[in-house]
N, C-alpha and C positions, 0 to 999 in steps of 0.2 A: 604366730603363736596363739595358744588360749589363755586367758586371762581370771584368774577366778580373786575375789577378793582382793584385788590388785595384785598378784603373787604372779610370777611365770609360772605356769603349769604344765606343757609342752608344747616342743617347737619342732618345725621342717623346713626341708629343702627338697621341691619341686622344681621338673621338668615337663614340657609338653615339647612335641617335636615330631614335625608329619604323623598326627595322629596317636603317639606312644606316650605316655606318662611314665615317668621314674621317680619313685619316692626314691631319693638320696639316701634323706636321712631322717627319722622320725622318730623322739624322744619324750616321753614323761617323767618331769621331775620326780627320786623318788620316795619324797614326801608325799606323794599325789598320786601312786602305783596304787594299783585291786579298788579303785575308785570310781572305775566307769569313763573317767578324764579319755583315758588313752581310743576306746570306741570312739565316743560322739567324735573327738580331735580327727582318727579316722574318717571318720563318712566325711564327716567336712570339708577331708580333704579330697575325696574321690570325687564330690560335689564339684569342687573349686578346679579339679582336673576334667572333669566333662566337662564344663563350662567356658574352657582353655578348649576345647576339640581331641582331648583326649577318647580314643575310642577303647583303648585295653593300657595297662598301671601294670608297672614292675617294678619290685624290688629284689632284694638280698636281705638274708639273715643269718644270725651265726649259729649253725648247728644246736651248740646246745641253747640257743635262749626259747626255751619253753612257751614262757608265757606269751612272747610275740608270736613263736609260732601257732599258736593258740586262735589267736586275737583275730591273726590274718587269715585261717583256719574259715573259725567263724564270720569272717566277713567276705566269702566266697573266693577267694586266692587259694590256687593250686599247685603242686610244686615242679616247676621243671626241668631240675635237672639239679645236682649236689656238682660244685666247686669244690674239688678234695685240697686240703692247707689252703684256704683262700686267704686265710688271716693268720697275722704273725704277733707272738705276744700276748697270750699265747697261740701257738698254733692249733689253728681249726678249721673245720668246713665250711662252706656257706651255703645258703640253699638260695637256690631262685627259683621265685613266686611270683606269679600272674595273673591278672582275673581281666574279664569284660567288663567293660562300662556302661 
């Protein structure tokens, strides 16, 4: 996680494996959203996945959230391919996103 002020700020869950990275799961508290937290938290972690022998990072996102799509957008992740109802509760699409390391 990051830490600012002693507060949790955002946290993840990382995989490497023969080469491939999967961000799980990657969240900013959101008292600490449109703060810049969630980039630097980012790199660090693509850092922390090269450094594992990650050579390309995937995840998933849900359709509508914007602003991650954004985020990943600007941090050179492209989309490959839409999950129609990948998520239940409500139900939505996912998208998965890829980039080189």
């Amino acid at each position: 996680g990051r830490v600012v002020d002693e507060d949790i700020v955002a946290f993840a869950s990382v995989s490497v494996v023969a080469g491939e990275g999967e961000i799980r799961r990657i969240a900013v508290m959101p008292e600490h959203r449109r703060q810049g937290h969630g980039r630097v938290f980012l790199e660090r972690l693509l850092d922390e996945l090269r450094a594992r022998g990650a050579q390309r990072v995937f995840l998933e996102v849900r359709a509508s959230n914007a602003a991650a799509r954004r985020l990943y957008a600007s941090a050179g992740f492209v989309e490959d391919r839409i999950r129609a109802a990948y998520y239940r509760a409500p139900t939505e699409d996912g998208v998965d996103l890829s980039r080189e390391l």
